[in-house]
GUSE-224633 format. One line per field, with one value per residue (C-alpha): y, x, z; residue number from 1; residue in three letters. Coordinates in nm, 3 decimals. Layout:
N
py <- Y	...
px <- X	...
pz <- Z	...
resi <- NUM	...
resn <- ALA	...
***
This chain:
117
py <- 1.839	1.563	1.330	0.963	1.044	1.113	0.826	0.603	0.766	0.659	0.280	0.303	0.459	0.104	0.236	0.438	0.714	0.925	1.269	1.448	1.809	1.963	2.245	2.444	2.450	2.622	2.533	2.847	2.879	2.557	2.454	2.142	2.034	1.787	1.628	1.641	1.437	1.622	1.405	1.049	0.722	0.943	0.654	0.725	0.543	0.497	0.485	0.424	0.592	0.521	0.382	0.665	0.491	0.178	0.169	-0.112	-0.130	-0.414	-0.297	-0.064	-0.095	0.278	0.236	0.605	0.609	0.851	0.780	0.964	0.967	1.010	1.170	1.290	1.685	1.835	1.709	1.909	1.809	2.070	2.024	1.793	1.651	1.324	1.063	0.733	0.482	0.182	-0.065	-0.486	-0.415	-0.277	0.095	0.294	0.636	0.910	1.303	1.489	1.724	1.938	2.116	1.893	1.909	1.949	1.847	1.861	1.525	1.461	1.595	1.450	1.467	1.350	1.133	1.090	0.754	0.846	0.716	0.677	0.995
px <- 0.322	0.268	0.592	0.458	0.123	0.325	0.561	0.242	0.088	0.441	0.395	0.084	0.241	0.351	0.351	0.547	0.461	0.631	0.486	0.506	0.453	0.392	0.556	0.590	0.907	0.978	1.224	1.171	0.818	0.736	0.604	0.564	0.447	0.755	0.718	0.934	0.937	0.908	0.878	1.045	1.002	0.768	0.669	0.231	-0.085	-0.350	-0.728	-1.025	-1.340	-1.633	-1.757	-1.994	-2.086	-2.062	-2.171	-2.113	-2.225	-2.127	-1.795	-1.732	-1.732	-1.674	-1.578	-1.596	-1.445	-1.301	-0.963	-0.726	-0.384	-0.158	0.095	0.400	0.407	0.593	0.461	0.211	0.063	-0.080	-0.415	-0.318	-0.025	0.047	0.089	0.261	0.178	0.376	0.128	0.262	0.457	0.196	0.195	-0.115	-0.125	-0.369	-0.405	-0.447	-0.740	-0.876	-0.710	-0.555	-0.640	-0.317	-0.258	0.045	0.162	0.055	-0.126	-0.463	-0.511	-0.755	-0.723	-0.847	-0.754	-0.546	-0.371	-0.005	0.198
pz <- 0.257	0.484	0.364	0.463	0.266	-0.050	-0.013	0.029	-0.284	-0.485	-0.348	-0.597	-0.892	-1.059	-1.414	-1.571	-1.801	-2.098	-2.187	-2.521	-2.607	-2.980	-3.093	-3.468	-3.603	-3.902	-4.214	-4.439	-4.580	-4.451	-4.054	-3.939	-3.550	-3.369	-3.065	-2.774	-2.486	-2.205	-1.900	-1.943	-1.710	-1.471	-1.206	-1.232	-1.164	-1.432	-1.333	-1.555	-1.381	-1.540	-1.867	-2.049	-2.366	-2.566	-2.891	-3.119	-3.504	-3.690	-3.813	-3.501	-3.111	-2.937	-2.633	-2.424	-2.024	-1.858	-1.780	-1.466	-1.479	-1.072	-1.108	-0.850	-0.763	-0.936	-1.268	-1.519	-1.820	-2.036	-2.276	-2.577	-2.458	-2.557	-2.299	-2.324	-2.018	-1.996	-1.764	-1.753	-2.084	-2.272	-2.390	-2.429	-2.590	-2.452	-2.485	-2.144	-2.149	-1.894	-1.612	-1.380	-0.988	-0.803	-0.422	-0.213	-0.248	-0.639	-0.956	-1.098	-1.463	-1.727	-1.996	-2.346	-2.540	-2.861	-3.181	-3.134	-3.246
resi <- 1	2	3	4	5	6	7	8	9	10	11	12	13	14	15	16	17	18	19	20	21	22	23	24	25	26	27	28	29	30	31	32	33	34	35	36	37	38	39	40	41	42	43	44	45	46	47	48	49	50	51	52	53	54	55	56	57	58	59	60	61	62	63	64	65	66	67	68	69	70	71	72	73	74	75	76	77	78	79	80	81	82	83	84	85	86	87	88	89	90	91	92	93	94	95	96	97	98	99	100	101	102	103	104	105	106	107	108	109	110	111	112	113	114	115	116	117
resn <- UNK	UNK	UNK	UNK	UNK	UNK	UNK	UNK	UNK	UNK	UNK	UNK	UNK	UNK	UNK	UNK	UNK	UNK	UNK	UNK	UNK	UNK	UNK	UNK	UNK	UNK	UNK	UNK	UNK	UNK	UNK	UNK	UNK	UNK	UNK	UNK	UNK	UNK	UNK	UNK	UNK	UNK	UNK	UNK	UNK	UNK	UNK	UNK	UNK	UNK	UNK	UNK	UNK	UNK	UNK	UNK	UNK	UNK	UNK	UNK	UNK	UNK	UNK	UNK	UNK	UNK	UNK	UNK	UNK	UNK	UNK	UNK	UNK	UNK	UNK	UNK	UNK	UNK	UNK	UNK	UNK	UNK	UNK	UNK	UNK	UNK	UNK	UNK	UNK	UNK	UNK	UNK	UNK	UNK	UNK	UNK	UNK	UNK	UNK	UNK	UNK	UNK	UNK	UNK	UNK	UNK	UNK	UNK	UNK	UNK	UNK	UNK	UNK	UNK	UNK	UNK	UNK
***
């Protein structure tokens, strides 16, 4: 791993990121899915490709982009887990989906915009 690329890479990663992960727990007869937080504070870089659709009705707008989340090495999200990103104070809530592409120096993954948890 080529050390001054991935510090340079970090320089970029202004926001910050929180990553949740569902599991079943069980209480007798009855399961329910908690969240855990996985990853906390992860320093990350959100980038919103390209926009795919627009679609606005008079009581809706859809708004469809594909969204990439940077991430250090050493980080993995798996498919469906909830992501937090904290970018200038505001917090935005997405699911990962898809397998992420995974260098030396950090880990690309994709982003779906979601509901908070």
């Amino acid at each position: 791993m080529n050390h001054k690329t991935a510090k340079a890479l970090r320089l970029l990663m202004t926001d910050r990121c929180d990553v949740y992960r569902a599991s079943n727990v069980s209480n007798g007869s009855i399961t329910a899915e908690k969240w855990d937080c996985v990853y906390s504070a992860v320093p990350c870089r959100v980038s919103q490709r390209q926009l795919r659709h627009s679609g606005q009705t008079d009581t809706v707008n859809i708004i469809d982009y594909d969204t990439k989340l940077f991430l250090p090495s050493g980080y993995r999200l798996k498919p469906s887990d909830a992501v937090k990103v904290t970018r200038c104070g505001e917090e935005i809530w997405y699911a990962s989906c898809g397998e992420p592409f995974i260098y030396p120096t950090h880990g690309e993954h994709m982003l779906r915009r979601r509901d908070r948890l």
